[in-house]
Backbone bond lengths (Angstrom), bond angles and torsions (degrees), N, CA, C in turn:
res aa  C-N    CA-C-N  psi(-1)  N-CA   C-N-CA  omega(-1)  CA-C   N-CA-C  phi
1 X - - - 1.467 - - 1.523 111.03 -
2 X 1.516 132.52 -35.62 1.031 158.38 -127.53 1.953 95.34 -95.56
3 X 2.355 93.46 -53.39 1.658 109.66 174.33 1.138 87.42 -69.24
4 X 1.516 158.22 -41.29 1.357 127.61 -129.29 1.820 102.29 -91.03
5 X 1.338 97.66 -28.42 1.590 113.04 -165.19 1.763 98.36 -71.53
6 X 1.020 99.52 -49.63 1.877 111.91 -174.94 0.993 97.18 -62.77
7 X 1.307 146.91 -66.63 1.798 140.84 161.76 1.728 124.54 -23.66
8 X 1.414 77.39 -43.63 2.130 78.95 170.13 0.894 121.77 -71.49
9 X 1.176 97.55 -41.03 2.143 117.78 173.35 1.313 124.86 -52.82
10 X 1.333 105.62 -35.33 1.780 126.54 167.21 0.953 142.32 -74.24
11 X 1.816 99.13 -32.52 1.420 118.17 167.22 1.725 99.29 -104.32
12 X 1.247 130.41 2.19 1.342 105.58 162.86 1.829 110.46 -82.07
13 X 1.481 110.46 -35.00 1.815 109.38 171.91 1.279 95.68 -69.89
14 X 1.207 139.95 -19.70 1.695 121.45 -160.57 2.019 88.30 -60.04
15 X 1.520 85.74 -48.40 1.944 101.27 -153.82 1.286 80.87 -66.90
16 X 1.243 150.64 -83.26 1.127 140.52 -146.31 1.632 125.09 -44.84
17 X 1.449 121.53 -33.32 1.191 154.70 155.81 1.756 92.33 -37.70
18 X 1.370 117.17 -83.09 1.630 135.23 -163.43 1.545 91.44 -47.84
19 X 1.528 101.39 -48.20 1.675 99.78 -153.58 1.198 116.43 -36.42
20 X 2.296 107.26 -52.91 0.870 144.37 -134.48 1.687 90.78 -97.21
21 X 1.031 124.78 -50.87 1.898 125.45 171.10 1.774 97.73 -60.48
22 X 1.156 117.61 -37.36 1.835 100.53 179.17 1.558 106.73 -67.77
23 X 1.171 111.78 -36.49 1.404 116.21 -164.59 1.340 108.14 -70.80
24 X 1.866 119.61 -27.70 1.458 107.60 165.72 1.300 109.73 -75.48
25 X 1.454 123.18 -47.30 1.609 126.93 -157.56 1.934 96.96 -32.20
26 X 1.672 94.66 -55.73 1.625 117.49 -153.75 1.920 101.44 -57.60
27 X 1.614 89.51 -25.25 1.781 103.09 -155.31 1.729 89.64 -88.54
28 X 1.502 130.44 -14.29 1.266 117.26 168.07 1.684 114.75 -84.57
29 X 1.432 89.37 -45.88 1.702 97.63 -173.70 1.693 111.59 -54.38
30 X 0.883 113.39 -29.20 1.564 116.48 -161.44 2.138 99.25 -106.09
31 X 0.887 92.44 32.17 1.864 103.95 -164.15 1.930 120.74 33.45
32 X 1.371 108.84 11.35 1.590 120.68 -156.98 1.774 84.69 -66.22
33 X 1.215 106.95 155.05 1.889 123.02 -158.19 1.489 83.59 -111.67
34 X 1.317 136.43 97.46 1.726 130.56 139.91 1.379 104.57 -85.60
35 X 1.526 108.81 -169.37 1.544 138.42 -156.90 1.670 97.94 -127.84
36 X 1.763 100.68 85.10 1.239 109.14 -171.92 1.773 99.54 -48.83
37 X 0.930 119.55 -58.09 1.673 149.29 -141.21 1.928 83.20 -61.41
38 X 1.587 106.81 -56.70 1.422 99.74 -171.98 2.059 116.07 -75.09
39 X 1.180 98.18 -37.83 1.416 106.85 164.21 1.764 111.93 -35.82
40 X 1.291 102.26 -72.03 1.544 109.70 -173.09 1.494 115.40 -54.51
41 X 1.780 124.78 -40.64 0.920 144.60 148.66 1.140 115.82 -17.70
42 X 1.498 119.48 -57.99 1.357 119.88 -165.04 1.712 115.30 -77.50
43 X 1.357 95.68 -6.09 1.746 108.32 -157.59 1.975 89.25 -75.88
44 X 1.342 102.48 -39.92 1.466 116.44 -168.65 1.445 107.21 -38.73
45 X 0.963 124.66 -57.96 1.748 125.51 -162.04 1.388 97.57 -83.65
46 X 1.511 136.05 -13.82 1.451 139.76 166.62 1.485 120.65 -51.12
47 X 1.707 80.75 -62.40 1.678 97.73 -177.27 2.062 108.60 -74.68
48 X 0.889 77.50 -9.35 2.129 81.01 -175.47 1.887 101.03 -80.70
49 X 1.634 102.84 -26.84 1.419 107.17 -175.01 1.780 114.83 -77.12
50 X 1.942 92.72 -44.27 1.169 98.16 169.22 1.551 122.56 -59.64
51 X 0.984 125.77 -27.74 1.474 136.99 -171.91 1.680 92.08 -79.38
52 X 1.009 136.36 -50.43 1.654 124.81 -164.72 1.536 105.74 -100.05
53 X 1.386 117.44 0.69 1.554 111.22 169.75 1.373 112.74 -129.44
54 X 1.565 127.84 42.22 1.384 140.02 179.86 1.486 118.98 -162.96
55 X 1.449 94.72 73.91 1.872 106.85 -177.02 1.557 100.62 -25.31
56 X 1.102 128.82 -60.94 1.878 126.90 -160.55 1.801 91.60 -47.51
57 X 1.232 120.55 -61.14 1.712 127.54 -149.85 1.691 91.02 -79.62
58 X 1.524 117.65 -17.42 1.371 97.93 -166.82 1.736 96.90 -94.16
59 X 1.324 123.02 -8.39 0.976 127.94 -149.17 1.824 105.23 -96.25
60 X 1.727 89.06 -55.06 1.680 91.64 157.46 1.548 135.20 -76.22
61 X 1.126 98.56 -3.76 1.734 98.84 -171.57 2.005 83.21 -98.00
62 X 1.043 111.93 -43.82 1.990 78.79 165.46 1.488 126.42 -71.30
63 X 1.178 129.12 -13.84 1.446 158.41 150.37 1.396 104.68 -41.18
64 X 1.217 126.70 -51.15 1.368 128.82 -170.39 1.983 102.68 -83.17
65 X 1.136 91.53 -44.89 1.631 131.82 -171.65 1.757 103.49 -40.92
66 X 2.110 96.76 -63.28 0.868 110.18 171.18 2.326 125.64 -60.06
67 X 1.481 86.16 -30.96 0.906 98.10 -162.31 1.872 120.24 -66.17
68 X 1.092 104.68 -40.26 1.828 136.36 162.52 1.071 103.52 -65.23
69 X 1.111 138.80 -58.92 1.639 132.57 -177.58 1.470 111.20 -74.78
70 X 1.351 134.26 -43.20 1.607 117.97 155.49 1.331 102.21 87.47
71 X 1.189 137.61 11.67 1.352 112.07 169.27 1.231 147.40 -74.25
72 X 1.522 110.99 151.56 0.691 131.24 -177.87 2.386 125.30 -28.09
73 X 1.317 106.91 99.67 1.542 97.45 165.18 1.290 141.65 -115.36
74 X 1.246 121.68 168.10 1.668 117.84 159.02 1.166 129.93 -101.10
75 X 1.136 116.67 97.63 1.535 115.88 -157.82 1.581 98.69 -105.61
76 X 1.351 111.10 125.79 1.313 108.72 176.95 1.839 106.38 -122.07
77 X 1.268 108.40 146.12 1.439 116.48 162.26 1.348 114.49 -109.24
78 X 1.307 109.45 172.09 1.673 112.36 172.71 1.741 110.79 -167.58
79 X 1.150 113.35 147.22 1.192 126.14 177.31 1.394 127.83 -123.55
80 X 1.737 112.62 118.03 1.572 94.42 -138.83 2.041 95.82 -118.67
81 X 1.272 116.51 91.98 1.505 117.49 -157.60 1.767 113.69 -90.85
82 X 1.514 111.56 101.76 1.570 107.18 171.97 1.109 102.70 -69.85
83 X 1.334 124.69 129.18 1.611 124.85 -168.30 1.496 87.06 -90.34
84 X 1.477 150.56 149.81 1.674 151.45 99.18 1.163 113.86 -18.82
85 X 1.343 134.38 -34.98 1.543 121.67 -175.42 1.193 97.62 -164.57
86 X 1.953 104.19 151.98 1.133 108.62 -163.42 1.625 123.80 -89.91
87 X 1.612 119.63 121.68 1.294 113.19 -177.40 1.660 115.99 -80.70
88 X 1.785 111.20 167.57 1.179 99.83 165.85 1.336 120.94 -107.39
89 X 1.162 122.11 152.62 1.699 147.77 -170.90 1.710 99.47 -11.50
90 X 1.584 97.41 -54.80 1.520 108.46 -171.99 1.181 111.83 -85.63
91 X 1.585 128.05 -24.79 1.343 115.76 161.20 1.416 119.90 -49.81
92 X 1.399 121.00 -46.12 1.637 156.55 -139.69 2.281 71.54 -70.12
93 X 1.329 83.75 -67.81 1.817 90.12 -155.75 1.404 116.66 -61.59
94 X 1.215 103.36 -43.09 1.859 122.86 148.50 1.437 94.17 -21.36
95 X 1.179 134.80 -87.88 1.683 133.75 -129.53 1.717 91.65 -100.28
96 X 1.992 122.16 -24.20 1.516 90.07 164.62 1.658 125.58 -87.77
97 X 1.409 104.49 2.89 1.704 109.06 -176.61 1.430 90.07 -71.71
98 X 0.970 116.93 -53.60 1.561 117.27 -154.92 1.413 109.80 -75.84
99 X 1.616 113.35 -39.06 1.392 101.26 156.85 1.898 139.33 -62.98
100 X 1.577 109.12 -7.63 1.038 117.14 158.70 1.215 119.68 -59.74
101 X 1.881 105.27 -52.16 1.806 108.22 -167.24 1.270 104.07 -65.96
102 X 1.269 111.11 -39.25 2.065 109.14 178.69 1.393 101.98 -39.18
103 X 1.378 126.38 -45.98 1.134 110.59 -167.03 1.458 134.29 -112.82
104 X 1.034 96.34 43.69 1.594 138.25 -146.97 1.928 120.70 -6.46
105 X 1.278 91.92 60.05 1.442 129.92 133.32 1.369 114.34 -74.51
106 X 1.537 93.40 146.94 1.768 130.52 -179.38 1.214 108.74 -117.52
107 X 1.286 124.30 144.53 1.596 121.56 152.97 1.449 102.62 -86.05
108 X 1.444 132.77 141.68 1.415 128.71 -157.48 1.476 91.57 -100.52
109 X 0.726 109.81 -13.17 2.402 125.54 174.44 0.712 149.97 -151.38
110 X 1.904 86.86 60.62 1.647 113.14 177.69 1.593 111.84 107.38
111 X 1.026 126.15 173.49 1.700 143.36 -179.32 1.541 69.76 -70.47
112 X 1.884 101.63 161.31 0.981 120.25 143.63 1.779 133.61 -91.18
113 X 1.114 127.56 155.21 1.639 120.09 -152.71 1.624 75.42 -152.81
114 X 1.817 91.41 114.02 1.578 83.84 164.19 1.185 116.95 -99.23
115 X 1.419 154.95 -163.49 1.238 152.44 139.84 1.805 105.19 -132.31
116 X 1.726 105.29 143.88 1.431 104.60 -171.77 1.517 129.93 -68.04
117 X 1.398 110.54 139.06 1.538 110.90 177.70 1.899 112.42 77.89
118 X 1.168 117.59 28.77 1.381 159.16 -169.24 1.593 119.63 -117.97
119 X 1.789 119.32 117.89 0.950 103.04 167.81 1.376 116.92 -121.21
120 X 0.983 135.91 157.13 1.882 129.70 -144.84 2.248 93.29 -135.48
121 X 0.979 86.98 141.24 1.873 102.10 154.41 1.199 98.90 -117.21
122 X 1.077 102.79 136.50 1.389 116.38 179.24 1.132 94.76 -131.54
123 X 1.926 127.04 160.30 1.037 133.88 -174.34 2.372 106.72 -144.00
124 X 1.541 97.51 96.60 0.838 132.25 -164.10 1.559 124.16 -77.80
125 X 1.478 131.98 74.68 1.453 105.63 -174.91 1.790 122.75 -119.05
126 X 1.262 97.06 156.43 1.523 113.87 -163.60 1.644 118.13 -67.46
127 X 1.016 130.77 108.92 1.431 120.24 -147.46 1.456 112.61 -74.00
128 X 1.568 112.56 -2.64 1.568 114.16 -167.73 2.121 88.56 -102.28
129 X 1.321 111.94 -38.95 1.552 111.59 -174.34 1.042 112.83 -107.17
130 X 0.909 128.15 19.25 1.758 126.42 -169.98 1.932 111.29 34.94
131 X 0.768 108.14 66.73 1.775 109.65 -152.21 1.911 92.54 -118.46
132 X 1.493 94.64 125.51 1.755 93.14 -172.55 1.887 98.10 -109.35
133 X 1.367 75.02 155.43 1.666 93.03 -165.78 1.637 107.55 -138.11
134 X 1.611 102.57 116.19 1.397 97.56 -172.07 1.912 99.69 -88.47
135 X 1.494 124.41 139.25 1.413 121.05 168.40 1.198 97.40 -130.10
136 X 1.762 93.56 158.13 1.563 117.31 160.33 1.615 113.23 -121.75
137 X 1.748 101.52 128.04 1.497 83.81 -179.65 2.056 95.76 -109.01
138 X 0.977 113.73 162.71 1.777 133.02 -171.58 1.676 79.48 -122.06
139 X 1.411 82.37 153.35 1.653 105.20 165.19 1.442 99.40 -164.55
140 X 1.580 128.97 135.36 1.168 123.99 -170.35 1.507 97.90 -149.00
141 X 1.246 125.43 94.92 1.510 114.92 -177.52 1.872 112.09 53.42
142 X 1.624 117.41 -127.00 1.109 113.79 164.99 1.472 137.77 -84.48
143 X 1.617 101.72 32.31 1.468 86.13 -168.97 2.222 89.21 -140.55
144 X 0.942 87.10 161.56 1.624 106.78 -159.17 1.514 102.37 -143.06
145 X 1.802 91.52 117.40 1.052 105.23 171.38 1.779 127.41 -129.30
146 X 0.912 124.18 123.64 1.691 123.93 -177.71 1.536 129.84 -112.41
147 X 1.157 108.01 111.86 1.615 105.30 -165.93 1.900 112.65 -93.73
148 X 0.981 123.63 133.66 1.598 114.90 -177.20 1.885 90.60 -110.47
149 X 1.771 114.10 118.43 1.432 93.80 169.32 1.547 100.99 -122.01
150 X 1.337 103.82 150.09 1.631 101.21 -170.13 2.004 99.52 -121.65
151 X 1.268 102.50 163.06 1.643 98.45 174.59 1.318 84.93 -133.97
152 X 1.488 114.73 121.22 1.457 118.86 173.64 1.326 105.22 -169.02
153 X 1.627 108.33 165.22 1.462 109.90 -169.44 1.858 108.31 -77.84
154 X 1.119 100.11 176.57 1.600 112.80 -172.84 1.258 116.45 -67.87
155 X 1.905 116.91 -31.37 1.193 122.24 -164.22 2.175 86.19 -72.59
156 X 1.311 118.23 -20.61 1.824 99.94 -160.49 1.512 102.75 -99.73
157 X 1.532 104.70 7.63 1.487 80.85 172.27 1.801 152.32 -44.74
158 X 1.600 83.62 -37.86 1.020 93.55 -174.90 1.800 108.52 -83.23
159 X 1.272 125.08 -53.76 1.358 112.13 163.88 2.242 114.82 -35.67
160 X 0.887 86.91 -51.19 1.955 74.50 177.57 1.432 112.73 -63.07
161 X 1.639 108.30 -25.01 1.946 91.92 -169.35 1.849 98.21 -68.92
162 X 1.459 105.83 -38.24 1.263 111.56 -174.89 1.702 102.31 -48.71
163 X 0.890 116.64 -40.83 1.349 116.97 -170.34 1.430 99.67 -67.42
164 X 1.758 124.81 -87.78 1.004 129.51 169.18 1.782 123.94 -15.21
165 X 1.271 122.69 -54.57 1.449 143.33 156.14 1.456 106.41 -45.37
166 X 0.894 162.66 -22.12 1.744 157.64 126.59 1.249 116.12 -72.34
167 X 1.231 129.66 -22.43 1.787 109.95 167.96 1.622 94.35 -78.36
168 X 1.619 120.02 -48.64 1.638 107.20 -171.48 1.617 118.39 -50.95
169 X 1.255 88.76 -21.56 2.110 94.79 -165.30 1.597 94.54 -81.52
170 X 1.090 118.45 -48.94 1.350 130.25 173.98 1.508 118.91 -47.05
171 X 1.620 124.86 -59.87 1.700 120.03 164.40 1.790 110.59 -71.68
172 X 1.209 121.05 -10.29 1.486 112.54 168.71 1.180 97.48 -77.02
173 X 1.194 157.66 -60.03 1.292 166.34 -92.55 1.690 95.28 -122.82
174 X 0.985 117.40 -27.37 1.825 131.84 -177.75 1.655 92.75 -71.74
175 X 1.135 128.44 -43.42 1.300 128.85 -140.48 1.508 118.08 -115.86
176 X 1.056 134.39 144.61 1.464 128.48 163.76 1.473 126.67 -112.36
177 X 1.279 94.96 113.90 2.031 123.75 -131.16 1.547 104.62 -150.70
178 X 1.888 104.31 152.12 1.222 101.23 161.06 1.671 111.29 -126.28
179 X 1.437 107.01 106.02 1.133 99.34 -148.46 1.524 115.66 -100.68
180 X 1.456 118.26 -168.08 1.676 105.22 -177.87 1.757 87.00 -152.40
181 X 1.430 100.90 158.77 1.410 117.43 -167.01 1.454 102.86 -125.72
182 X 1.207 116.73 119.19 1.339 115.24 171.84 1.963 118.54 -118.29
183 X 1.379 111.59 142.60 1.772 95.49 162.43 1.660 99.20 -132.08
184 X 1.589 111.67 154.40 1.232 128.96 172.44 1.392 109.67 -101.54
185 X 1.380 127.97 126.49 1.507 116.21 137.52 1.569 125.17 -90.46
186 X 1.108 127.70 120.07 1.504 125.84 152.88 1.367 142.15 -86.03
187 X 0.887 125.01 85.49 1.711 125.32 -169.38 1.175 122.67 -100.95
188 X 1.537 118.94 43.67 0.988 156.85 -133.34 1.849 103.87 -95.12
189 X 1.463 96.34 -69.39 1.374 109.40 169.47 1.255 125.71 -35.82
190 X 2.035 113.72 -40.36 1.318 131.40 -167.19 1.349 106.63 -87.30
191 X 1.118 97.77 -32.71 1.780 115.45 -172.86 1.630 95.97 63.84
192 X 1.363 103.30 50.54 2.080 115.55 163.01 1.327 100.92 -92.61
193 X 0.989 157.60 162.30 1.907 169.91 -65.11 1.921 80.85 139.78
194 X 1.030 127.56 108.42 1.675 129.22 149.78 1.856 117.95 -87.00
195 X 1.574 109.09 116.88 1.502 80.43 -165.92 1.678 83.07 -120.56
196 X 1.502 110.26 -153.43 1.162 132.00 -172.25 1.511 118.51 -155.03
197 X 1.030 159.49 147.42 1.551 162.23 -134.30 1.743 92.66 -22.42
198 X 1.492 110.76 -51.06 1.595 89.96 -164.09 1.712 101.69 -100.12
199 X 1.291 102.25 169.74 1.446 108.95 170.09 1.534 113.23 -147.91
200 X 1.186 125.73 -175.23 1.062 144.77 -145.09 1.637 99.89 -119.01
201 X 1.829 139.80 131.25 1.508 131.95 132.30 1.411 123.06 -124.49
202 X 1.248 112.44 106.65 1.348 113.62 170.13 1.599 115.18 -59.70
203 X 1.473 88.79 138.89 1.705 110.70 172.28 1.261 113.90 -91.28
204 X 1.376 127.10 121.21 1.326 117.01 160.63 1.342 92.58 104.72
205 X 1.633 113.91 -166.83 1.790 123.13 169.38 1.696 100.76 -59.82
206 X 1.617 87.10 142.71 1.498 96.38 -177.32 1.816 100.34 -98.82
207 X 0.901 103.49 129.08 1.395 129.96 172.64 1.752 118.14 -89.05
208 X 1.106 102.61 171.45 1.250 118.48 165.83 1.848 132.23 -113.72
209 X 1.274 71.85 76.53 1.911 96.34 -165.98 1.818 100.46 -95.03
210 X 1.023 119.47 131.94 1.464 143.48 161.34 1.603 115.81 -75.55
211 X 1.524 101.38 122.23 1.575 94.23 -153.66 1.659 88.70 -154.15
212 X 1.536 101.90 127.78 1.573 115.19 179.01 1.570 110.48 -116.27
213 X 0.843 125.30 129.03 2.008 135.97 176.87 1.691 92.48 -111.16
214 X 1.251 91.43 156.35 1.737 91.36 -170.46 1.513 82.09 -159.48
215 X 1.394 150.23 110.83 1.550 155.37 122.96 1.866 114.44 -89.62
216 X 1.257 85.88 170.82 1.698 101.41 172.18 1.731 111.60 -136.51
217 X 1.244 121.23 109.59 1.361 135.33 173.85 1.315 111.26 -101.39
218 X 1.908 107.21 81.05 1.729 100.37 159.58 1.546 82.55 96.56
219 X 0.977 142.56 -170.75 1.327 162.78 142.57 1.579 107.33 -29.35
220 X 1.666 133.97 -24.26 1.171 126.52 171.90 1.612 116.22 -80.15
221 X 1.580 103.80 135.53 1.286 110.08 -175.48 1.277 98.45 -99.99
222 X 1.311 119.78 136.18 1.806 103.91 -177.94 1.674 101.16 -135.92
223 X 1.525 114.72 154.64 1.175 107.60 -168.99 1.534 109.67 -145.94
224 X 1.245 136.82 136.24 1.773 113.74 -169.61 1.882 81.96 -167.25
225 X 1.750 75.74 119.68 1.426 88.16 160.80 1.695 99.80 -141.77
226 X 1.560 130.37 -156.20 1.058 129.08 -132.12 1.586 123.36 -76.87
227 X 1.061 97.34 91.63 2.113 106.11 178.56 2.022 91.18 105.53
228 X 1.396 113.58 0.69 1.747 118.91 -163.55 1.370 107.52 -102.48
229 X 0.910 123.95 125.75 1.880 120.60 168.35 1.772 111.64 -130.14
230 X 1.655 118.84 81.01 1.476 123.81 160.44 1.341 137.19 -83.55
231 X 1.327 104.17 126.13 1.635 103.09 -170.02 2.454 102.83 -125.92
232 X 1.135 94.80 153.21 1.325 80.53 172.52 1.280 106.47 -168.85
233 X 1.501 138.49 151.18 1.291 131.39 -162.41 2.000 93.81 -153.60
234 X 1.380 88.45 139.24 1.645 91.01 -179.44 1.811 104.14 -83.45
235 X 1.083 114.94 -17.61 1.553 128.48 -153.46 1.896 97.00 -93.30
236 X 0.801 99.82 -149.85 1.579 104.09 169.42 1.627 142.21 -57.97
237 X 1.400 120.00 96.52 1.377 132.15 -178.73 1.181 107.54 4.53
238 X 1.616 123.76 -75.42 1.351 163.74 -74.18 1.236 78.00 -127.03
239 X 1.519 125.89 -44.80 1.623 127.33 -143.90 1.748 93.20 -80.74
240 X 1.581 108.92 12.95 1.814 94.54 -161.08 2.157 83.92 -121.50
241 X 1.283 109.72 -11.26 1.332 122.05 148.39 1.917 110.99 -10.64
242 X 1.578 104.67 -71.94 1.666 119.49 -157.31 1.240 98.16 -66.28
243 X 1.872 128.12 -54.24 1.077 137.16 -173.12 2.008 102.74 -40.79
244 X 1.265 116.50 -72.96 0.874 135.78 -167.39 2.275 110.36 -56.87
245 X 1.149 89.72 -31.76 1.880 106.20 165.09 1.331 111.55 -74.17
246 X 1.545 123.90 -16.90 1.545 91.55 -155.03 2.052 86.00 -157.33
247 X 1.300 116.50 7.54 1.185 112.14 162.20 1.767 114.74 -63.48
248 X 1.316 101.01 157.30 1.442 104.79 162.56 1.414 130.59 -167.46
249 X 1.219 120.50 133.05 1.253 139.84 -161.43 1.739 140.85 -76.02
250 X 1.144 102.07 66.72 1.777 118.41 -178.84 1.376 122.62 -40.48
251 X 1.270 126.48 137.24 1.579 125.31 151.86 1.528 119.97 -105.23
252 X 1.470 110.35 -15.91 1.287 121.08 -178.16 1.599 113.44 -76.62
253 X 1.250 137.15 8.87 0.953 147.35 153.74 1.509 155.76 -65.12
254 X 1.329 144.27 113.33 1.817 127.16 -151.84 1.128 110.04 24.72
């Protein structure tokens, strides 16, 4: 009952919208004198309705929203490896050097050399963009962990996950592991809210309330609380793909 009502609602502004563009077309052709200024006027509270009662229009017009404004993020990846058996130090660095060159990444100073219970910045660049990449690698007994964090604007996300998303597939792929895939957004700097299917409207004065959503879509665990958007899946990389297509990033929020 709930879809049927929201559909009427959509197609009653759809028509109202048409009505109001026929009613000029007719109001030029026929020379009849309206009140452009109030006409157009009226369209305003139409299109504000359509926008908050039509997930698709509300979805791209922050999409667009996001897209012009460009801010600034922290996008972090990570790759989180239960090893089956235990490697040594130099094996460990063995299989991530080489998974760098696969993906033709450089360390800009030198091979990397881990040593255990150690966490490293490393400073990483791409031999086709010259593109720097700060990492941390963890090593804890059998389990291996690698963080990729990037500071870049919103419009490159998606070119870096691609990036990030072939070096991770590439050092999992070295190893025999059960592993888990995680990505961070931070929008921290902007103080934008990044959400995912659900979101957040405050009633009343908006405050500064601290607020965690926690679902699971499919094998993705996803998690977004304030200016934060975490998602992570043990199963397939790829599956963290949608998150990253179809998130979007609010200021109008708490």
């Amino acid at each position: 009952m709930k879809k049927i009502t929201k559909l009427v609602t959509i197609g009653l502004i759809l028509l109202s919208i048409v009505l109001t563009f026929i009613n000029i077309v007719v109001s030029f052709k026929h020379k009849i004198v309206i009140n452009l200024a109030s006409t157009f006027t009226s369209l305003i509270p139409l299109f504000i309705a359509l926008y908050n009662e039509w997930d698709l229009v509300y979805e791209y017009g922050n999409k667009i929203k996001m897209y012009i404004s460009n801010k600034t993020v922290k996008f972090q990846t990570e790759v989180r490896l239960q090893l089956d058996q235990e490697y040594s130090l130099d094996e460990i660095n063995e299989k991530i050097n080489k998974a760098f060159s696969d993906s033709n990444l450089k360390i800009k100073n030198g091979m990397l050399k881990i040593q255990e219970l150690k966490m490293y910045n490393l400073v990483l660049e791409e031999k086709n963009k010259g593109l720097i990449i700060n990492s941390r690698v963890d090593i804890q007994k059998e389990k291996l962990d690698i963080k990729f964090i990037f500071q870049i604007s919103a419009r490159n996300v998606k070119e870096i996950w691609n990036l990030a998303k072939n070096i991770n597939s590439k050092i999992s792929n070295k190893f025999v592991f059960s592993p888990t895939f995680t990505i961070t957004l931070d929008y921290s700097s902007s103080k934008l809210n990044p959400f995912y299917r659900l979101t957040l409207k405050p009633i009343g004065d908006k405050k500064n309330y601290n607020f965690n959503l926690e679902f699971k879509e499919n094998d993705v665990r996803i998690k977004i609380h304030n200016n934060q958007l975490y998602a992570s899946t043990s199963e397939d990389i790829s599956k963290l793909d949608k998150i990253l297509k179809e998130y979007i990033s609010l200021s109008n929020v708490i």
